[in-house]
C-alpha positions in Angstrom: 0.0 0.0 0.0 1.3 3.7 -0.7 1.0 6.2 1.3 0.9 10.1 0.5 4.6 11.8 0.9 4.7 15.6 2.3 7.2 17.9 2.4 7.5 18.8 6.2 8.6 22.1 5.5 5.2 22.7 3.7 3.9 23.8 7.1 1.5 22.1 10.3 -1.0 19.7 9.5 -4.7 20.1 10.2 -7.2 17.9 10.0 -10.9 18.0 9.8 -13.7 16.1 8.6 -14.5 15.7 5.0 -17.4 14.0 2.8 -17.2 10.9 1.0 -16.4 12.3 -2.3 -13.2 14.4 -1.0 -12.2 10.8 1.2 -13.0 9.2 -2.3 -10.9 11.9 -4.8 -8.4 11.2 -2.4 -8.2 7.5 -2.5 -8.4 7.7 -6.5 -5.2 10.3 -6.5 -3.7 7.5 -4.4 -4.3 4.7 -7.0 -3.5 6.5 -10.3 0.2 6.6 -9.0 2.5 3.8 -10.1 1.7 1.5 -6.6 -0.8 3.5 -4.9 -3.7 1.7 -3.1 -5.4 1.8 -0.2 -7.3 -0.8 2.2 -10.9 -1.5 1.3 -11.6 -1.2 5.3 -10.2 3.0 4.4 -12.8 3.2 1.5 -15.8 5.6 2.2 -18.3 3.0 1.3 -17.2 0.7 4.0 -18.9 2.8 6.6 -22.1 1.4 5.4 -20.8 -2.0 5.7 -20.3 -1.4 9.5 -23.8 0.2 10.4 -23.0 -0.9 14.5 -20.4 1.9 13.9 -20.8 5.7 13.8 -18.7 6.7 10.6 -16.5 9.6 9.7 -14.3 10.3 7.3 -11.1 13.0 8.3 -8.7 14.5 5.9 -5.4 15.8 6.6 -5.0 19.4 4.8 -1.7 21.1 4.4 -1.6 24.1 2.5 -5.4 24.2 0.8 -5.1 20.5 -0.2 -5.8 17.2 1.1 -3.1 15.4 2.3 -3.9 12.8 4.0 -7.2 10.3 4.6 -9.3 7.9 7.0 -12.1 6.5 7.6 -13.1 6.4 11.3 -15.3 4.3 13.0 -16.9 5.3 16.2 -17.8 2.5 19.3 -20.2 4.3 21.7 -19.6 2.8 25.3 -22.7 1.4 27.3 -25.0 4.2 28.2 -22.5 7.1 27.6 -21.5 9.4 24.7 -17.8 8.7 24.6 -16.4 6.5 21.9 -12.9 4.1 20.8 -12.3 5.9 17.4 -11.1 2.8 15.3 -9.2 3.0 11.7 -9.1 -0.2 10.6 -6.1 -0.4 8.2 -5.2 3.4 8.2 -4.7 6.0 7.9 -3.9 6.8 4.7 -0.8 9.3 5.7 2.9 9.7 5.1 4.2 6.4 7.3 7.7 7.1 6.0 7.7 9.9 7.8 10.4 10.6 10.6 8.3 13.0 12.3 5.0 10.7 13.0 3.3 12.7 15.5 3.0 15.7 13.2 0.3 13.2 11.9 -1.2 11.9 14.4 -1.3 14.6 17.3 -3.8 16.8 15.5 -5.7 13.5 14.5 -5.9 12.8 18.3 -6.8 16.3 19.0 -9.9 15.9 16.5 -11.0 12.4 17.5 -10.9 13.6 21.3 -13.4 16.8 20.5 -15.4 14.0 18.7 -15.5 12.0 22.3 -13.2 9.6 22.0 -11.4 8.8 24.9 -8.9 5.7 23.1 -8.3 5.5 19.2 -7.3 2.5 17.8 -5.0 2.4 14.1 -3.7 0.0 12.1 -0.3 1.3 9.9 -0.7 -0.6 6.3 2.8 -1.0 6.6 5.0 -4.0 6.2 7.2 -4.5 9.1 8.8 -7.8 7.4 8.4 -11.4 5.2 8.8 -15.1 4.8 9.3 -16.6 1.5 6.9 -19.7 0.6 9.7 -22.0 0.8 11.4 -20.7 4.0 7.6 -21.6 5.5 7.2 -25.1 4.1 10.7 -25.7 5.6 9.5 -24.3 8.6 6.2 -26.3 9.1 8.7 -29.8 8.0 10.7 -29.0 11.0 9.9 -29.9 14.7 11.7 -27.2 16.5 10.1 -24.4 14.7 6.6 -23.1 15.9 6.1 -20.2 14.3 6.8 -17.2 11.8 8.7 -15.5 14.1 11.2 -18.0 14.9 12.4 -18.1 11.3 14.6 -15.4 9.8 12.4 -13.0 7.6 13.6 -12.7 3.9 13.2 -9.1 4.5 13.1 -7.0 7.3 10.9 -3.6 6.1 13.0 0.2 7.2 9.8 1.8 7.1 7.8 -0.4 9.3 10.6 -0.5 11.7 10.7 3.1 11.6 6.5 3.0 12.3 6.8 0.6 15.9 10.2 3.2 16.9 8.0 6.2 16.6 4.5 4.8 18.0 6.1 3.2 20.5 8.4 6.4 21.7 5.1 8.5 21.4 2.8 6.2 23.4 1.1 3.9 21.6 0.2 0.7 22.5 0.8 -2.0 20.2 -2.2 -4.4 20.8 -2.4 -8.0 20.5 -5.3 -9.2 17.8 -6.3 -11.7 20.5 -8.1 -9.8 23.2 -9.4 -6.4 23.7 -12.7 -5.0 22.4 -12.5 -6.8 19.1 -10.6 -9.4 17.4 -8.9 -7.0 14.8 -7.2 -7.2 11.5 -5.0 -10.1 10.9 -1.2 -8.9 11.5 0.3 -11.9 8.8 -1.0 -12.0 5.8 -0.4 -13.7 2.9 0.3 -12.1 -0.8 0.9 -13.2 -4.1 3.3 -10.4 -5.6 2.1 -9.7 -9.3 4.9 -8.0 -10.4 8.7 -8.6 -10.1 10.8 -6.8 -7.5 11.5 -4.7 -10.7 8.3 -3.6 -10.8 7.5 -5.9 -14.1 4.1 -7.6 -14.2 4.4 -11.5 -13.8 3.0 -13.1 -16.3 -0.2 -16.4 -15.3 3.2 -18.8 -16.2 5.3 -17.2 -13.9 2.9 -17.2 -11.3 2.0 -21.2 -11.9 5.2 -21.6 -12.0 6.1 -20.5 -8.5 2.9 -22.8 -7.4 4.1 -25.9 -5.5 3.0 -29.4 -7.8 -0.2 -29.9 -5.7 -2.0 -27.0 -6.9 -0.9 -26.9 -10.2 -2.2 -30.4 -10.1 -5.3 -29.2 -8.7 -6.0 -26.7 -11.5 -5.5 -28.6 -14.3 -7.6 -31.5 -12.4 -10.6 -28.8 -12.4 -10.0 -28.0 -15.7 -10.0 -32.0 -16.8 -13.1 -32.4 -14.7 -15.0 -29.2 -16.5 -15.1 -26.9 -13.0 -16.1 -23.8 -14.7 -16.2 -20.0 -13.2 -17.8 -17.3 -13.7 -19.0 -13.8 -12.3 -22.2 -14.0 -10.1 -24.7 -10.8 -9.7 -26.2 -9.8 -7.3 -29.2 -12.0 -7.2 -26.3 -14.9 -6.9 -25.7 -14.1 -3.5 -28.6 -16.1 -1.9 -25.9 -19.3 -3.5 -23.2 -18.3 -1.9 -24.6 -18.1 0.9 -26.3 -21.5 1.7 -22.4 -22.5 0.3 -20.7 -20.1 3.1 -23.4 -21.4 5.7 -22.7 -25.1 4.9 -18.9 -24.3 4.9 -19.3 -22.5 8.4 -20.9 -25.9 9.7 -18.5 -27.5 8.6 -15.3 -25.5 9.8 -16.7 -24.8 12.9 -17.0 -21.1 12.6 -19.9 -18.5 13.0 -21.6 -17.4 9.7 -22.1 -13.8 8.9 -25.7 -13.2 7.7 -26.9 -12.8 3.7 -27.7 -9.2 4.2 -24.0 -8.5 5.7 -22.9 -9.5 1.9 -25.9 -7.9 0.4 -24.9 -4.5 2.0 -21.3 -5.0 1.2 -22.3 -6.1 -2.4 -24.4 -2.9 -2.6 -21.9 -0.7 -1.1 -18.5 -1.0 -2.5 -20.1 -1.8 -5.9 -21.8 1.8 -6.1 -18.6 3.1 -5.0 -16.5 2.0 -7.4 -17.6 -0.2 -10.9 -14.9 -2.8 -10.3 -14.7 -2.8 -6.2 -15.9 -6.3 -5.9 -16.5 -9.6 -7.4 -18.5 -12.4 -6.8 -17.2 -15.7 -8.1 -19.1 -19.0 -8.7 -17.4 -22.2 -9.4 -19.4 -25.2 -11.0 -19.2 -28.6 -11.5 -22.0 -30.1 -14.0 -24.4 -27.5 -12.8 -23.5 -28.1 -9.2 -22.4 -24.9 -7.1 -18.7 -26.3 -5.5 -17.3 -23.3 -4.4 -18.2 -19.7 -4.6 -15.4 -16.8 -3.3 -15.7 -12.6 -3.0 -13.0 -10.9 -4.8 -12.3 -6.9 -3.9 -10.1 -4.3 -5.5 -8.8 -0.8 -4.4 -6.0 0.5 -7.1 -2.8 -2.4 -7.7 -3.7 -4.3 -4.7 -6.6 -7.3 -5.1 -8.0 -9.0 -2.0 -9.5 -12.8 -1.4 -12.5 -11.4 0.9 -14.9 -14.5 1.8 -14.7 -17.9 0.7 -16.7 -21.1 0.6 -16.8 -24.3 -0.9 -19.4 -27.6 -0.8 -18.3 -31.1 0.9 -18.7 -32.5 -1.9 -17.1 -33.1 -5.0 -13.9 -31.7 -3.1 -12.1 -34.2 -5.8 -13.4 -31.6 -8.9 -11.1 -29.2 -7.0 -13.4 -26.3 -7.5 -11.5 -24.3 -4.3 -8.6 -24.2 -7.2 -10.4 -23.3 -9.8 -11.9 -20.4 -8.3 -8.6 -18.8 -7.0 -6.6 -19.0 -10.0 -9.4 -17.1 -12.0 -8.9 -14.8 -9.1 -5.6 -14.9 -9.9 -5.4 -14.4 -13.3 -8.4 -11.5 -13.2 -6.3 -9.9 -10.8 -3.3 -10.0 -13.6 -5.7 -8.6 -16.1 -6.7 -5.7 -14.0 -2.7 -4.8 -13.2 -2.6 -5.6 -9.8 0.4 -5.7 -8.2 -0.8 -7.7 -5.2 -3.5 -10.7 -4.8 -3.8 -10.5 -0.9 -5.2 -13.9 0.5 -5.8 -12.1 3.8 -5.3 -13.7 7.3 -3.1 -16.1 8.5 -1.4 -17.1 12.2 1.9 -17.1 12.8 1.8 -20.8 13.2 3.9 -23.1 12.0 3.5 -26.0 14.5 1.9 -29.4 12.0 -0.3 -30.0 15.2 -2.0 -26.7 15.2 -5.3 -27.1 13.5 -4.6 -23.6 11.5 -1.3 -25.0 10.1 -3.8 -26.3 7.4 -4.9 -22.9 5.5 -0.8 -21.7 5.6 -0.3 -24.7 3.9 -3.4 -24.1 1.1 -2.1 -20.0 0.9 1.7 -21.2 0.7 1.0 -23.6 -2.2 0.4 -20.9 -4.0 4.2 -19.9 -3.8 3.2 -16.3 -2.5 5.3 -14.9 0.7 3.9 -14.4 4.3 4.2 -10.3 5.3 3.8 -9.3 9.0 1.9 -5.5 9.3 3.3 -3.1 11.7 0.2 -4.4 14.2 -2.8 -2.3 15.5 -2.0 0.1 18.3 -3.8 2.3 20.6 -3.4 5.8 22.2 -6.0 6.0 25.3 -7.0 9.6 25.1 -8.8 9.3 28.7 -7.1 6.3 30.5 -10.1 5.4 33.4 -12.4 5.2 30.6 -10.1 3.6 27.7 -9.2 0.9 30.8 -12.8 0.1 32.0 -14.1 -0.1 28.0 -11.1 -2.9 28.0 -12.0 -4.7 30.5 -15.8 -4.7 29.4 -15.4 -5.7 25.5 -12.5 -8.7 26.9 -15.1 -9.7 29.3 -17.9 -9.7 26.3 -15.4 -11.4 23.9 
C-alpha cells in the first residue's frame, strides 16, 4: 500500500472532517500513482458495511489541499456518549515519515473533540516477510513453531521506523487476540504480481512459482470441467447457503446474507470494479463460490466457501486461480489472501490454511500491528475490561 509523501517544511497539518467524495478523490489520486492503493476497510463506502459503527471520514490538509485520509469508526460505550475511534487499516498518511506525530497529534486532538477517549490504528505498513519455501521448511521441522522464529527474507526500514516512533510516542501496540475486538490479521499472505523490478508476472510465472499440488489441482478442475464465472447480485442467496454449509463445517460462526448484500451494494456503487462475486461449477452443481475486492494495484480474497462434496473436482482451485489471473488482467500488483497465524507448528489445527495459501508460492508479510493511544485512560481501561469480558 502507498502512502501520500509531504514535504515537512510545507507547514503544520490540520485535520478535519470531509465528505465521501473528498475521502473518495483522495483515495483515486492515491491509486493513479504507479503502486498506490489503499485498504478497502479506508474506503468511504465501508462505513455502510459497519452500520454498528458511527462513521467519519477525516482528511489531513496542508496548504489548501488534502493530504492525508481515514475513515473512522466510532464505538459508543454502554449508556454514555464517549467513543474508541477505530481505523481499521489506516490512515492513509505519510508512514515514512520521521516525524510521525505531526500526523497523528492533531488526528488525536480531532478524535478527542469528537469524544473519543482511546483511538485504535492499524499502519498498512510491512514490518517484514517469509518466503513460501522458507515456511514449508519451517512447518517440515519440529523445533520451529512459528513465523517469528524463522529469519524474515526481508526486514521492512519503514515499518521499523513506524513501531520506533508509536512506541516512543505512546502507543500501544495491541495483541489481535483480546481487547474490544478481534482485529485485523497482522500476517497476511500475498501473491506479488509483479517482479521486485516492478515488471508484471506473467499467469506462467505465477503457476510456476505454485508448488506441484496446486498446479495439479488446477489442471484436475480444468480436466473435470469446474467452470467460473462472475455471479450478480441476485447470486448471492448461493453463496450463501455454500458459506453457511462451509461455516458448519469449519466450525466457525456465519455472517448473515444481508452482511454481503450491504457490502455487495456498497463498494459496488462506490467504485464499478470494487468487488467480485465468483461462482465455481461442476456439472451445474455450485462447488465453491469466493468474493473478490479491489482498491487500485492491490486485489484481495474477501470471503470464501466451498461444498463437501465433489472436493475431488477441486473447484476451491479453480476459483482462486481465476482470481488470480483476473487480478493479472486488472494490473494488480498484489492478490492479498488475507489472514493467516503465525503458526507453523503441524499440530496446530490452523497450520492447514498456511499450507493451502503457501502452495500458491506467495510470501507471508507481518503488518506493523494495530496500536492504541487512550485519550482518557479510566475510561479507555474500563471499556477494555468490558469488550474482553464480552469477547
Amino acid at each position: 500500500m502507498t502512502s501520500p509523501v509531504v514535504d515537512p517544511a510545507a507547514g503544520a497539518l490540520t485535520v478535519r472532517t470531509i465528505t465521501a467524495e473528498e475521502h473518495l478523490a483522495f483515495i483515486r489520486s492515491l491509486t493513479a500513482r504507479d503502486g498506490g492503493s489503499a485498504s478497502f476497510l479506508q474506503t468511504p463506502a465501508w462505513a455502510a458495511v459497519k452500520p454498528e459503527w458511527t462513521a467519519e471520514s477525516i482528511g489531513w490538509v496542508g496548504g489548501d489541499a488534502i493530504v492525508g485520509a481515514a475513515l473512522v469508526l466510532y464505538r459508543q460505550l454502554p449508556r454514555v456518549k464517549r467513543y474508541l475511534a477505530y481505523l481499521p487499516e489506516g490512515p492513509l498518511v505519510d508512514w515514512s515519515s520521521e516525524d510521525l506525530p505531526a500526523w497523528l497529534d492533531p488526528m488525536a486532538a480531532h478524535l478527542k473533540a469528537k469524544g473519543a477517549f482511546g483511538i485504535r490504528i492499524g499502519p498498512p505498513v510491512v514490518t517484514r516477510r517469509w518466503s513460501a519455501a522458507q515456511i514449508k521448511e519451517g512447518i517440515a521441522d519440529d523445533d520451529v513453531h512459528s513465523l517469528t522464529s524463522l529469519p524474515p527474507t526481508e526486514r521492512d526500514q519503514v515499518g521499523a521506523g513506524v513501531v520506533s516512533q508509536l512506541t516512543e510516542a505512546g502507543w500501544r501496540p495491541q495483541s489481535v487476540a483480546g481487547g474490544f475486538a478481534a482485529g485485523q490479521p497482522q500476517y497476511n499472505f500475498w501473491i506479488p504480481l509483479v517482479d521486485p523490478m516492478g515488471n508484471p508476472r506473467s499467469e506462467d510465472d505465477v503457476l510456476r512459482a505454485m508448488n506441484q499440488q496446486w498446479r495439479r489441482n488446477i489442471k484436475k478442475a480444468a480436466k473435470a470441467g469446474v467452470e467460473v464465472e462472475h455471479g450478480t447480485r441476485a447470486d448471492l442467496k448461493a453463496f450463501h447457503e455454500l458459506y453457511a454449509h462451509t461455516a458448519t463445517r469449519d466450525h466457525f460462526t456465519p455472517r448473515p446474507l444481508s452482511y454481503f448484500e450491504t457490502m455487495f451494494d456498497a463498494l459496488g456503487a462506490e467504485e464499478p470494479d470494487r468487488i467480485r462475486l465468483y461462482l465455481a461449477r461442476h456439472e451445474g452443481d455450485l462447488v465453491a463460490a469466493t468474493i473478490w475486492i479491489r482498491v487500485g494495484v492491490h486485489t484481495w480474497y474477501s470471503y470464501g466457501a466451498s461444498s463437501t462434496e465433489k472436493r475431488d473436482v477441486r473447484g476451491s482451485n479453480a476459483v482462486q486461480w481465476q482470481m488470480i489471473r483476473d487480478s493479472l488482467a486488472a494490473g494488480a500488483h498484489v492478490y492479498d489472501l488475507r489472514g493467516i497465524t503465525d503458526t507453523l507448528d503441524s499440530d496446530d489445527s490452523h497450520v492447514g490454511l498456511i499450507q493451502f495459501k503457501v502452495g500458491t508460492g506467495g510470501e507471508a508479510v507481518e503488518y506493523a500491528g494495530e496500536w492504541d493511544l487512550p485519550l482518557n485512560k479510566p475510561i479507555y481501561k474500563a471499556f477494555d475490561l468490558y469488550m474482553k469480558r464480552r469477547g
